[in-house]
C-alpha positions as a Markdown table, in Angstrom:
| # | Residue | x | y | z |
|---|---|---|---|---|
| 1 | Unk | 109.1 | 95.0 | 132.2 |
| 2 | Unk | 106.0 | 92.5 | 131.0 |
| 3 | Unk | 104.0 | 94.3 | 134.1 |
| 4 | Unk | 104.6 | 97.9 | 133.3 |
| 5 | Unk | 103.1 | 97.7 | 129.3 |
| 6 | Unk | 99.5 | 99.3 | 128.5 |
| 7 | Unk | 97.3 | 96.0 | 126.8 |
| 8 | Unk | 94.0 | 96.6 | 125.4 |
| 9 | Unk | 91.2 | 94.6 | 126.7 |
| 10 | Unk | 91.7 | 91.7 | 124.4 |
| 11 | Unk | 95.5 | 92.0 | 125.9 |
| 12 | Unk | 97.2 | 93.3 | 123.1 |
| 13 | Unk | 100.3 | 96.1 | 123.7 |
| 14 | Unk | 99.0 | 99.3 | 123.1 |
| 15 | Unk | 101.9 | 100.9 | 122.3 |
| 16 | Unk | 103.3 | 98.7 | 119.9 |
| 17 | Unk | 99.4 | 98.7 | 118.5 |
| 18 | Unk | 100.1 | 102.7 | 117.9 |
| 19 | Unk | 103.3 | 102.2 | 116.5 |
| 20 | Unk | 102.7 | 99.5 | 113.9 |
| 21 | Unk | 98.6 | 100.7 | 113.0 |
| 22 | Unk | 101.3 | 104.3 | 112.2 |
| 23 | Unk | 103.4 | 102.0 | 110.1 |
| 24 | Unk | 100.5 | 100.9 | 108.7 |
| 25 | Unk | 98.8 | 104.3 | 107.7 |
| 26 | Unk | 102.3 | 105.3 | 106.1 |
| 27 | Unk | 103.0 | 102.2 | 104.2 |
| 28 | Unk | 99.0 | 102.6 | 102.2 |
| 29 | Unk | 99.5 | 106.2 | 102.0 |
| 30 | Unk | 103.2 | 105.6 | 100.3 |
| 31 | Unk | 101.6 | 102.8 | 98.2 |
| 32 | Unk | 98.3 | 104.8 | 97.1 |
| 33 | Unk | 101.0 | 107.8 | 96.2 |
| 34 | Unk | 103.5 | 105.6 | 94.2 |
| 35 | Unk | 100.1 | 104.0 | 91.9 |
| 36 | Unk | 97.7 | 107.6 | 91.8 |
| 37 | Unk | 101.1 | 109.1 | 90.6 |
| 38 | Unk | 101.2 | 106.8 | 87.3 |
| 39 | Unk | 97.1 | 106.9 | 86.8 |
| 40 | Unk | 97.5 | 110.8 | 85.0 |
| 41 | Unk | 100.3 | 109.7 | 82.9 |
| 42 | Unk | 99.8 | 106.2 | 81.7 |
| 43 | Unk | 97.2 | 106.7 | 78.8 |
| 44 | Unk | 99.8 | 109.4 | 77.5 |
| 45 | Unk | 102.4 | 107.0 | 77.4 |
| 46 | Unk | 100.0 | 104.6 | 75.9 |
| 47 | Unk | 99.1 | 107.1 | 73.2 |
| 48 | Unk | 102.9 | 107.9 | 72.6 |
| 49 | Unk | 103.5 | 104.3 | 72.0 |
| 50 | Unk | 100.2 | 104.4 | 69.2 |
| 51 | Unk | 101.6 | 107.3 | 67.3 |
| 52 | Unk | 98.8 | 109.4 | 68.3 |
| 53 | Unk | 96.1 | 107.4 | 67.5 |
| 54 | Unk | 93.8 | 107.8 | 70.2 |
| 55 | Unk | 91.0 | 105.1 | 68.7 |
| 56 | Unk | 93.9 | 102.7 | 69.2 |
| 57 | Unk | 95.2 | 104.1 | 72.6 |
| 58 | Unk | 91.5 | 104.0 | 73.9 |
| 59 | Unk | 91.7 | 100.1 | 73.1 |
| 60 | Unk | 94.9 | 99.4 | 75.2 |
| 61 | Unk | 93.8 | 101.5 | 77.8 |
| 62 | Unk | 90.9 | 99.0 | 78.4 |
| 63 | Unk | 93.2 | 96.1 | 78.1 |
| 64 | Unk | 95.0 | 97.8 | 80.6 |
| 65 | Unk | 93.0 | 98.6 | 83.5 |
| 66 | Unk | 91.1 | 94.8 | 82.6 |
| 67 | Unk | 93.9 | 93.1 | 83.0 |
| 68 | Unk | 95.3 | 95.1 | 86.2 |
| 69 | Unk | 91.7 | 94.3 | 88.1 |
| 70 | Unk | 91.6 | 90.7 | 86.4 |
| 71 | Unk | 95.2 | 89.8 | 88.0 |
| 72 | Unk | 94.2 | 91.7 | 91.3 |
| 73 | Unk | 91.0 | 89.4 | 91.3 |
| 74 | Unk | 93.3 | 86.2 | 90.8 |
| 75 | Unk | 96.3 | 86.9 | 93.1 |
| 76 | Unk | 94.3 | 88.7 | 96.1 |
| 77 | Unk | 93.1 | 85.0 | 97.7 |
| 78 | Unk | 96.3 | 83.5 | 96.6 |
| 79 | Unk | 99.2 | 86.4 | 98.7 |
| 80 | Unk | 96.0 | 86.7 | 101.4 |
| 81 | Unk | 96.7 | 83.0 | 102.0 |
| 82 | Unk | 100.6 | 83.1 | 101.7 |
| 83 | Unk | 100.0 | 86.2 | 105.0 |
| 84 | Unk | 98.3 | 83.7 | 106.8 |
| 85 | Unk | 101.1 | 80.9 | 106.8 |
| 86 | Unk | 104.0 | 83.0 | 106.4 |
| 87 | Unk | 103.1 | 86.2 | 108.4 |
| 88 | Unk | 102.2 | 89.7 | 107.1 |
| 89 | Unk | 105.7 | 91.5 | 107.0 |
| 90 | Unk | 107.5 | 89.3 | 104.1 |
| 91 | Unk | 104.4 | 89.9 | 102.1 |
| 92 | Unk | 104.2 | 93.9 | 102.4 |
| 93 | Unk | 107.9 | 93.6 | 102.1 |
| 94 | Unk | 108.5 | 91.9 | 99.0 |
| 95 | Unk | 105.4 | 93.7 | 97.7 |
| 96 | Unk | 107.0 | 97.3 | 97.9 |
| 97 | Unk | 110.4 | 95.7 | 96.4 |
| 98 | Unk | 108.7 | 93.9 | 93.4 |
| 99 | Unk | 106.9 | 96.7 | 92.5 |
| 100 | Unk | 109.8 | 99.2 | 93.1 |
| 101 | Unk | 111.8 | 97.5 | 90.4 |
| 102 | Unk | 108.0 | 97.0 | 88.2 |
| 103 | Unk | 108.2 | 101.0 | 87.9 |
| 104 | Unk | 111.9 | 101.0 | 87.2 |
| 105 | Unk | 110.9 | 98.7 | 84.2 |
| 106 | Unk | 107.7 | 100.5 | 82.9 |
| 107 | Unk | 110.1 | 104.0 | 82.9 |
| 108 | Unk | 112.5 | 102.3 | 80.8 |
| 109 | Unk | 109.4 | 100.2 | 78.7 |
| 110 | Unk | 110.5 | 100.9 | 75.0 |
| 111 | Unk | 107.1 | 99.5 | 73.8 |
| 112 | Unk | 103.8 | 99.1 | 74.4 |
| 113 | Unk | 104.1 | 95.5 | 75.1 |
| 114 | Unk | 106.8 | 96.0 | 77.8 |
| 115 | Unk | 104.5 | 98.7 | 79.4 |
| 116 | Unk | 101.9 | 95.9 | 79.0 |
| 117 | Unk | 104.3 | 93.0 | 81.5 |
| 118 | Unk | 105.0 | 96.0 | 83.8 |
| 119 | Unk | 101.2 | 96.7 | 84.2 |
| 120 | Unk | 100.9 | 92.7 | 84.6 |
| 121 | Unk | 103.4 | 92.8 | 87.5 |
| 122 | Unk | 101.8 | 95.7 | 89.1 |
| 123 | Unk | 98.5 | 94.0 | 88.8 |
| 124 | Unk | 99.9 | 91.0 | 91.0 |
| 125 | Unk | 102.2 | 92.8 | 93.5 |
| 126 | Unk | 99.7 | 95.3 | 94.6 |
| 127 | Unk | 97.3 | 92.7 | 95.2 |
| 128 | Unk | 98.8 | 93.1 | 99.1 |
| 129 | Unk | 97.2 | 95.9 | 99.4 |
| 130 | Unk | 94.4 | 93.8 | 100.9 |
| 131 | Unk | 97.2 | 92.7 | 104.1 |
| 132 | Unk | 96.9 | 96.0 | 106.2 |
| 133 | Unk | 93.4 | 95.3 | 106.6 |
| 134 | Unk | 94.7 | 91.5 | 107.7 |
| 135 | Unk | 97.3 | 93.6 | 110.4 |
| 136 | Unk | 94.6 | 95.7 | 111.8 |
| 137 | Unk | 92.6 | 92.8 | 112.5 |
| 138 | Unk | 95.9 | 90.8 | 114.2 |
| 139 | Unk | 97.0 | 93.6 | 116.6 |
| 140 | Unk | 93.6 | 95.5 | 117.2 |
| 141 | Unk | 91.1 | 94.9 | 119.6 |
| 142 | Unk | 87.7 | 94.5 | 118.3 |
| 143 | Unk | 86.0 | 97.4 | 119.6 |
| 144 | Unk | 89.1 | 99.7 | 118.2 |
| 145 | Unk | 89.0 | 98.1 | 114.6 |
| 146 | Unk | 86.8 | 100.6 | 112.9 |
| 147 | Unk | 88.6 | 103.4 | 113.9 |
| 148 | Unk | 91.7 | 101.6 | 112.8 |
| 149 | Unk | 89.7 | 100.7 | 109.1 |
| 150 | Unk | 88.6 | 104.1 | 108.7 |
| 151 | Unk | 92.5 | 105.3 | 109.5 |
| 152 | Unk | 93.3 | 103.1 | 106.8 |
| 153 | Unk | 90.6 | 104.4 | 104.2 |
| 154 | Unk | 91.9 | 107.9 | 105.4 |
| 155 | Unk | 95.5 | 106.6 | 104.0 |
| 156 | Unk | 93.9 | 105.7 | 100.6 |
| 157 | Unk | 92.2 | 108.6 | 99.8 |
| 158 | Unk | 95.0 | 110.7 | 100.9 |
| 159 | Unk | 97.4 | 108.7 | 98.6 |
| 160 | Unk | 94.8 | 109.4 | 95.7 |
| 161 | Unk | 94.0 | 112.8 | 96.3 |
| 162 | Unk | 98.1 | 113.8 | 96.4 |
| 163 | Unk | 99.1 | 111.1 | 93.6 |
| 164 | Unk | 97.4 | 112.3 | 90.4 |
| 165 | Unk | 98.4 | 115.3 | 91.4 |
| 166 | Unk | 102.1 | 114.7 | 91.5 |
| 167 | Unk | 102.0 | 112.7 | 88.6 |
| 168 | Unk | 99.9 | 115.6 | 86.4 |
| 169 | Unk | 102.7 | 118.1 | 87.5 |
| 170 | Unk | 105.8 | 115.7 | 86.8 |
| 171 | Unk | 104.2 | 114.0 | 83.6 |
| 172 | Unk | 104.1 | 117.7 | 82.0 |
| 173 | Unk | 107.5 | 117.5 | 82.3 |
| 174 | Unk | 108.6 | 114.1 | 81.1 |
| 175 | Unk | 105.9 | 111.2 | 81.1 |
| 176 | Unk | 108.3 | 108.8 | 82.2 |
| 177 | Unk | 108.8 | 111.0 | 85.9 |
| 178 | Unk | 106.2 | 109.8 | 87.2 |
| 179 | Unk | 107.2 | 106.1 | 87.1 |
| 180 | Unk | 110.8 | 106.9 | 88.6 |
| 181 | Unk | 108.9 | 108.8 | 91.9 |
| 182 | Unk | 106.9 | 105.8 | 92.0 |
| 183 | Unk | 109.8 | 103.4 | 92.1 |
| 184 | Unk | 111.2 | 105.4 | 94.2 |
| 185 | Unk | 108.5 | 105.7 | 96.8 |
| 186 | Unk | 108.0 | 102.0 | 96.5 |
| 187 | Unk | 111.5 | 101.5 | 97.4 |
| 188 | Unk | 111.4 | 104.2 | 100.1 |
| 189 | Unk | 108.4 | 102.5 | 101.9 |
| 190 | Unk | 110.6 | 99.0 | 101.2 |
| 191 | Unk | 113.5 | 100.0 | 103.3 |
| 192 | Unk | 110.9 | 101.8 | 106.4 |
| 193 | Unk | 109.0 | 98.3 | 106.6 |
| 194 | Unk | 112.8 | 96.9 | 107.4 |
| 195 | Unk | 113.4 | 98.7 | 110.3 |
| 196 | Unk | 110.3 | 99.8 | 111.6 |
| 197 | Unk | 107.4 | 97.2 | 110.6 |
| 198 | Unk | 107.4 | 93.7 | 113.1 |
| 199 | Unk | 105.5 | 91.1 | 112.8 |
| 200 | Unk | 102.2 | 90.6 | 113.3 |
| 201 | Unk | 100.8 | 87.3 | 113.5 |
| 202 | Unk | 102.6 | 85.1 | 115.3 |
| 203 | Unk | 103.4 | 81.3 | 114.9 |
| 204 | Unk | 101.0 | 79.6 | 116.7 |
| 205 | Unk | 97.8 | 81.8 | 114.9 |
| 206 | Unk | 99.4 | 80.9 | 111.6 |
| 207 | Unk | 97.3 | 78.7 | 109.3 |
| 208 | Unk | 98.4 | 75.9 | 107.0 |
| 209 | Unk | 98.6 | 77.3 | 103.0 |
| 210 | Unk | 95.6 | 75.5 | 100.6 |
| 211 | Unk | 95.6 | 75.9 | 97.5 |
| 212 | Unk | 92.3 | 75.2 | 97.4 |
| 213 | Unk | 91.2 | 77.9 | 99.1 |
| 214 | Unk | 94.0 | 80.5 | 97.9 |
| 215 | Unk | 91.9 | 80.8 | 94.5 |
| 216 | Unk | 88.9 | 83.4 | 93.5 |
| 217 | Unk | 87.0 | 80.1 | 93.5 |
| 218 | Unk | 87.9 | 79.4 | 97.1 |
| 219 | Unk | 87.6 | 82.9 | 98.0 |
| 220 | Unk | 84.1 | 83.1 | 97.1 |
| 221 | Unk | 83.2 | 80.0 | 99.1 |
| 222 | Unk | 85.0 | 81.2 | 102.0 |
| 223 | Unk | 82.7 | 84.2 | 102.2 |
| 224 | Unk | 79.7 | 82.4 | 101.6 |
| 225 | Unk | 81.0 | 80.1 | 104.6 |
| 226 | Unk | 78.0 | 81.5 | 106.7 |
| 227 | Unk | 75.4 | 84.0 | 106.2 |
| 228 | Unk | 76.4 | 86.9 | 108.0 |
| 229 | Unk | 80.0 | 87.2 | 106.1 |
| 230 | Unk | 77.9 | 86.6 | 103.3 |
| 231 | Unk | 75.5 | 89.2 | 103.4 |
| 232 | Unk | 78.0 | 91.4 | 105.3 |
| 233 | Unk | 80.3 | 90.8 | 101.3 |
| 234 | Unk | 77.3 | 91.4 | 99.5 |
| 235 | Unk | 76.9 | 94.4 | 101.3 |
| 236 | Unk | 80.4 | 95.1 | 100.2 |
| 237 | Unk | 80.0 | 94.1 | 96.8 |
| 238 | Unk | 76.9 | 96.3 | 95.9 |
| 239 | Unk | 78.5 | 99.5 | 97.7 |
| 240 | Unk | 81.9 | 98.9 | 95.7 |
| 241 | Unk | 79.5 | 98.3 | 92.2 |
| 242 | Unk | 78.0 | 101.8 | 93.1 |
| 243 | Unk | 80.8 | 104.2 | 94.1 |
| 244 | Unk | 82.5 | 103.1 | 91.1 |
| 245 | Unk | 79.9 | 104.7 | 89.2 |
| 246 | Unk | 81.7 | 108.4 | 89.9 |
| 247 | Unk | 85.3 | 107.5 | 89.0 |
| 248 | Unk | 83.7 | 106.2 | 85.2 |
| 249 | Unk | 80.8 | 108.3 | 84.4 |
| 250 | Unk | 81.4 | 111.4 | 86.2 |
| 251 | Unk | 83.4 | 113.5 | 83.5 |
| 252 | Unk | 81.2 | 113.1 | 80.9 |
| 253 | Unk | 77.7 | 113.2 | 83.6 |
| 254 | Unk | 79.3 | 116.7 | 84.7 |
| 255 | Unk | 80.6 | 118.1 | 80.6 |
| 256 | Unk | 76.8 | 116.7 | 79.5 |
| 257 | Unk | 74.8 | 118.3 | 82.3 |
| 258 | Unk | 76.2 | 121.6 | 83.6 |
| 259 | Unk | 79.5 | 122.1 | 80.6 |
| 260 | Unk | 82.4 | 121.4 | 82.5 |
| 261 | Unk | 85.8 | 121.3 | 81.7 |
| 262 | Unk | 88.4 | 119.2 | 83.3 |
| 263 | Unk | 89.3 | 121.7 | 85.6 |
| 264 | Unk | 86.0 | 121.5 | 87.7 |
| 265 | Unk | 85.6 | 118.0 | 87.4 |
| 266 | Unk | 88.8 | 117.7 | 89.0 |
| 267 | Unk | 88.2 | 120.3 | 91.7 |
| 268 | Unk | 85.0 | 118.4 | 92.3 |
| 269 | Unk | 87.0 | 114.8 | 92.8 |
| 270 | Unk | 89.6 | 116.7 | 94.7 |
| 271 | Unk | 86.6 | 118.1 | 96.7 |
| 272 | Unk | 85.5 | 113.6 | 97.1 |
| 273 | Unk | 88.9 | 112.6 | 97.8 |
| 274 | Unk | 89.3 | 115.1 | 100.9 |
| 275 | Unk | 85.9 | 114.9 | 102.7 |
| 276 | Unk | 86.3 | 111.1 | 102.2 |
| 277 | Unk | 90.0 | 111.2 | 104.0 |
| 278 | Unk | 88.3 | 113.5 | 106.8 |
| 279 | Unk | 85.1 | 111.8 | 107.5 |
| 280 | Unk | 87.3 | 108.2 | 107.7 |
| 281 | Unk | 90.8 | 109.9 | 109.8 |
| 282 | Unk | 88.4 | 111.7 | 112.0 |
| 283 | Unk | 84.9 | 110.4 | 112.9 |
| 284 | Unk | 84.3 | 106.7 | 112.0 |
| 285 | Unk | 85.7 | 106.1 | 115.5 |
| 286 | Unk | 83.4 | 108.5 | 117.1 |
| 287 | Unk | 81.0 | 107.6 | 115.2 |
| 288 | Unk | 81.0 | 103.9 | 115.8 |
| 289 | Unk | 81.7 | 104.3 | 119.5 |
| 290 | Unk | 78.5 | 106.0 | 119.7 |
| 291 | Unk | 76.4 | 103.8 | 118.0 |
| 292 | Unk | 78.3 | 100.6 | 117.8 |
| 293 | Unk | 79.1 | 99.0 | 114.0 |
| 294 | Unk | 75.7 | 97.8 | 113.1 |
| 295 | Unk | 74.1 | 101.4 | 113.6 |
| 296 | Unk | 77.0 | 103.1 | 111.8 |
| 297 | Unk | 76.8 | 100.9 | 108.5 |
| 298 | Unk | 73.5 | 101.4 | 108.1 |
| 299 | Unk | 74.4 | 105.1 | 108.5 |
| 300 | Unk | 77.4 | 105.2 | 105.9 |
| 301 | Unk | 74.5 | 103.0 | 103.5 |
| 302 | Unk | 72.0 | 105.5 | 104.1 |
| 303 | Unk | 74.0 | 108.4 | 103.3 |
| 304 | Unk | 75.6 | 107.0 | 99.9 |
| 305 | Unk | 72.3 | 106.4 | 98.7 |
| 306 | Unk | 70.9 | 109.9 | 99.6 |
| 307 | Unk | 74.8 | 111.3 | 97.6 |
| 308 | Unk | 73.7 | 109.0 | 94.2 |
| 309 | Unk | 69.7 | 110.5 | 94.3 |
| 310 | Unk | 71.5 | 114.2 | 94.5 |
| 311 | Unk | 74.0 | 113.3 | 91.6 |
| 312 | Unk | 71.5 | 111.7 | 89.7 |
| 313 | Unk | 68.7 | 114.5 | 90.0 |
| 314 | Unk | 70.9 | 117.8 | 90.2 |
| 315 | Unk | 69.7 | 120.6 | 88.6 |
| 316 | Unk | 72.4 | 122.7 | 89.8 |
| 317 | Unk | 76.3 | 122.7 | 90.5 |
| 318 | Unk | 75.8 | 123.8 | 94.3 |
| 319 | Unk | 73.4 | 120.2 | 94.4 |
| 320 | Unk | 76.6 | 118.3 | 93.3 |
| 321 | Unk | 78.3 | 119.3 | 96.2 |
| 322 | Unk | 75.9 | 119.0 | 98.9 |
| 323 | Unk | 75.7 | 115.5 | 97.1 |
| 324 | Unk | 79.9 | 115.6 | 97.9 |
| 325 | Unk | 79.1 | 116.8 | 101.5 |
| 326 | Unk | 76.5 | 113.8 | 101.9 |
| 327 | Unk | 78.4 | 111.1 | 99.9 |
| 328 | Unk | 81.5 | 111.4 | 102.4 |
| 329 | Unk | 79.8 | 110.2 | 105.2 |
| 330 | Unk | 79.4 | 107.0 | 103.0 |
| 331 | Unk | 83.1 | 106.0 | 104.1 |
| 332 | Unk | 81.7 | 105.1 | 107.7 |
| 333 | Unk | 79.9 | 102.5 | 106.2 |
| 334 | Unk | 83.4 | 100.6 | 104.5 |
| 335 | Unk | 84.9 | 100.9 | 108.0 |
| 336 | Unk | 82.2 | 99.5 | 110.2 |
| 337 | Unk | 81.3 | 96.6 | 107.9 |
| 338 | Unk | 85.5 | 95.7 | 107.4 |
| 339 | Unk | 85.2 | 95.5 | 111.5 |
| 340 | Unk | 82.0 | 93.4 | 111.6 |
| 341 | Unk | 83.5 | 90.9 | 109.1 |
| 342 | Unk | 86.8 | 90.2 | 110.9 |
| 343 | Unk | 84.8 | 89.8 | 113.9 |
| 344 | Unk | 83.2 | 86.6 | 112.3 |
| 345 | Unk | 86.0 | 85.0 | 111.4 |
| 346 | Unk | 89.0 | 83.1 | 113.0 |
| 347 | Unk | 92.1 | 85.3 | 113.7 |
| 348 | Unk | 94.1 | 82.6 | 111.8 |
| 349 | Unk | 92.1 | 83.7 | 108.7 |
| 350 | Unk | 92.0 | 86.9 | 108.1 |
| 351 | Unk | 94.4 | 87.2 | 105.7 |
| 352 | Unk | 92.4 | 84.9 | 103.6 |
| 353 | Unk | 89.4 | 87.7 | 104.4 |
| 354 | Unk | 91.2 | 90.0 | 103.2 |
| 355 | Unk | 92.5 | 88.1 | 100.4 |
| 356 | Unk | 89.0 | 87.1 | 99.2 |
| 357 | Unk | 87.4 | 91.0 | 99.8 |
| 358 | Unk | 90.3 | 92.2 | 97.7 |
| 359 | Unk | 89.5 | 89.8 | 94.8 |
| 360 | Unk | 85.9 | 90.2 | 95.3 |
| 361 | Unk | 86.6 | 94.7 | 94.6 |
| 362 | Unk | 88.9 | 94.0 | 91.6 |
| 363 | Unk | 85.5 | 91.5 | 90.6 |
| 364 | Unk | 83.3 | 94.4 | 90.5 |
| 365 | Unk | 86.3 | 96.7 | 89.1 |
| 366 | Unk | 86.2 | 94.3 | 85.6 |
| 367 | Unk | 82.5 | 95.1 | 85.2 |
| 368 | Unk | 81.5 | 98.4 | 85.9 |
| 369 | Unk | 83.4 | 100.3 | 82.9 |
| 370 | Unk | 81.0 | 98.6 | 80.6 |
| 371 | Unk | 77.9 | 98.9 | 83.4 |
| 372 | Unk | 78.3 | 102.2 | 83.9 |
| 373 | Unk | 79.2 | 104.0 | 80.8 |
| 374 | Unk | 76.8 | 101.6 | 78.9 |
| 375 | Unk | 73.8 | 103.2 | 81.1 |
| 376 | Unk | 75.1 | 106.2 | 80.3 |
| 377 | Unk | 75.3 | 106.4 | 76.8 |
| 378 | Unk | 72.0 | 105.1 | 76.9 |
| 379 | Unk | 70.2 | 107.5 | 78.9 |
| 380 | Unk | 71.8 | 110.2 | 76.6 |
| 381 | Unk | 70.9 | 108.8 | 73.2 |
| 382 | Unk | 67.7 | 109.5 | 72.4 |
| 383 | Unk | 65.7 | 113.2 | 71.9 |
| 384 | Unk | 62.9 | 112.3 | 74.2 |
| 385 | Unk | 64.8 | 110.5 | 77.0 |
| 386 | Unk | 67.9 | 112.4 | 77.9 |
| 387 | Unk | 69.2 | 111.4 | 81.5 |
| 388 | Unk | 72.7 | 111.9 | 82.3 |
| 389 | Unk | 72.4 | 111.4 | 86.0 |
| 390 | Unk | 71.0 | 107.4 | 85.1 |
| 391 | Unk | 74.4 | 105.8 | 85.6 |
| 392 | Unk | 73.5 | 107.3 | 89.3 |
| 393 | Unk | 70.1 | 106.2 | 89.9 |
| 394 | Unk | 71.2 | 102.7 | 89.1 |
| 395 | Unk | 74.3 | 103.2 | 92.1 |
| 396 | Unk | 71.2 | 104.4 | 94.0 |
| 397 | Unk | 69.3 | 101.2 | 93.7 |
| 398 | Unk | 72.3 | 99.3 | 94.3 |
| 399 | Unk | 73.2 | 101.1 | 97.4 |
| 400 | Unk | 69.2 | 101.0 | 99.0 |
| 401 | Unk | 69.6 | 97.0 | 98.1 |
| 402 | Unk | 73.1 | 97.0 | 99.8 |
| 403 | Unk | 71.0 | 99.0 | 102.8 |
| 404 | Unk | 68.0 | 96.5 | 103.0 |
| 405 | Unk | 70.5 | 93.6 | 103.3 |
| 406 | Unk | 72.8 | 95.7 | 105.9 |
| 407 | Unk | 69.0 | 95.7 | 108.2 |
| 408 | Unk | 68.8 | 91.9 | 108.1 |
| 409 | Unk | 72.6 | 90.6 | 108.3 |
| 410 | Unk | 74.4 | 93.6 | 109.9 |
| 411 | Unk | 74.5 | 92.6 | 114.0 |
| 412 | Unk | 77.3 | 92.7 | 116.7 |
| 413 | Unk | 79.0 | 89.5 | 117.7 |
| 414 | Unk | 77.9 | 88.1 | 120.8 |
| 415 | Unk | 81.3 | 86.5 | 121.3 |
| 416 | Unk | 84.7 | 87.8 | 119.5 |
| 417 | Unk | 87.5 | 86.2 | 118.6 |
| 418 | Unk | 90.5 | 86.6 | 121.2 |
């Protein structure tokens, strides 16, 4: 039986690769679904709970979404750790329990401050999101990783572009529905992991749990361990800093500059979400096969920067969406550069990769509300300087420093791990 199984070339099963990297895709996708169906219908539960007051509501929405990326930034390192020495599949399991009963909670929540401890629960539990990246690395060959990655960031974009959705439509019906699809979805993905999703990482790659290193603190030192992950995170970092520029500024860039309502803004990040999910489910695996992970992060860099100079300096609406056409090819660049970092590290540690790459996007999520919509109200304020695409031109220089830095770090192993 041994004999007759497909391996890859690092000698891993290929068909139990398929099977779980399917698990995989379904578990982010039912994860992404369960949290973009709440994102529509939170602040109107928050403003329920305010009586209205939307000065008030404004305020706890901010403590919200701090404190969500603040507890992500704290407990990514910590559960990436716990993967390594315990194995992947108890984590994503008790993940998608924890937060199944979490929603259950926050529909029932009869105050704000109840809302508030199911938001703080969320915030930890969904800090596993960072493991399927940790799986990938454990049962896919090197060369096939960026495919896998950009499978993945298909599954998140897909979860986001369906999830608001869902929650807009149930939410006009009773705002606590969308918190009972999510629990249920939460529990649904729950009971597949328990009879579909094995194990991973076996004993003998498992590492020994710090808890010196399963801390932001540790985290940070980890990927500063050598150069390349270094520069390979910063790279990470400054694209992360940038593309968050759209989700906060882009409303009130598009109402400023062209008058629209919310019904074109949301076309146009419908319009994001799906060339985002095509360009990563379809041709980052082409695309690095061709040109190999290096090449293809430079192209992903290269193209986000060219998206940011079209959103800053549109005249037009068609610009905006040659800037959407452009900006999608930007995914590649996640994929490749996910790839070239757990080529640099030791397969008993990616989980704690993971971990710290997790904590190090919730890091840049805590800043760039005030970043962002500080540039922008600033570039709108006065008569003689009035700028809305600014908060864009800044992504752009973040994203041409993210590129130089990609030129000098960015290579292929010579050696990868087995």
């Amino acid at each position: 039986m041994e004999s007759s199984r497909n391996t890859g070339s690092d000698g891993r099963e290929a068909g139990p690769r398929r099977a779980t990297i399917a698990f995989i895709f379904v578990t982010v996708v039912l994860d992404m679904l369960a949290l973009g169906i709440v994102i529509p219908v939170l602040p109107k539960l928050i403003l329920g709970f305010e009586g209205g007051d939307a000065e008030s509501a404004a305020g706890w929405q901010a403590v919200f979404g701090t404190v969500f990326a603040g507890l992500q930034f704290v407990a990514a390192p910590f559960l990436g750790a716990l993967s390594d020495r315990f194995g992947r599949r108890p984590l994503i399991l008790l993940s998608n329990l924890g937060l199944a009963a979490d929603y259950v909670v926050m529909a029932l929540a009869p105050s704000i401050g109840w809302l508030l401890f199911g938001r703080v629960v969320a915030g930890l539990l969904s800090a596993t999101i960072s493991i399927p990246g940790a799986y990938v690395a454990d049962t896919v060959p090197p060369e096939k990783r960026a495919a896998s990655f950009g499978m993945i960031g298909a599954a998140f974009g897909l979860g986001f572009v369906i999830g608001p959705a869902v929650g807009g439509i149930a939410g006009a019906t009773d705002p606590r529905l969308p918190f009972w699809i999510a629990a249920g979805l939460s529990l649904l993905n729950f009971l597949y992991g328990c009879f579909v999703l094995p194990e991973s990482l076996p004993p003998e790659r498992r590492a020994a749990f710090d808890w010196r290193r399963a801390n932001p603190v540790g985290a940070i030192a980890f990927l500063g361990g050598t150069r390349s992950i270094w520069g390979l995170a910063s790279v990470a970092a400054l694209s992360w800093l940038a593309h968050d520029s759209l989700p906060q500024t882009f409303f009130l860039y598009a109402h400023e500059r062209f008058g629209w309502d919310t019904r074109m803004v949301g076309l146009a990040m419908a319009a994001v979400g799906v060339m985002s999910v095509l360009v990563s489910g379809v041709l980052v695996g082409r695309v690095v096969r061709a040109m190999g992970e290096p090449a293809a992060l430079r192209l992903g860099l290269a193209a986000g920067t060219a998206a940011m100079l079209l959103y800053a300096f549109a005249g037009t609406p068609a610009v905006v969406f040659v800037a959407i056409l452009v900006g999608s090819f930007w995914s590649i660049s996640n994929s490749a550069n996910q790839s070239l970092m757990t080529q640099q590290v030791d397969p008993a540690e990616q989980g704690r990769l993971q971990g710290a790459l997790a904590s190090l996007r919730a890091a840049c999520q805590v800043t760039t509300p005030g970043i962002f919509n500080g540039v922008f109200a600033a570039a709108i304020r006065g008569p003689r300087w009035h700028f809305p695409g600014a908060p864009f031109l800044l992504s752009a220089l973040l994203m041409a420093t993210a590129l130089g830095i990609a030129v000098r770090v960015a290579r292929a192993p010579e050696t990868r791990p087995a």
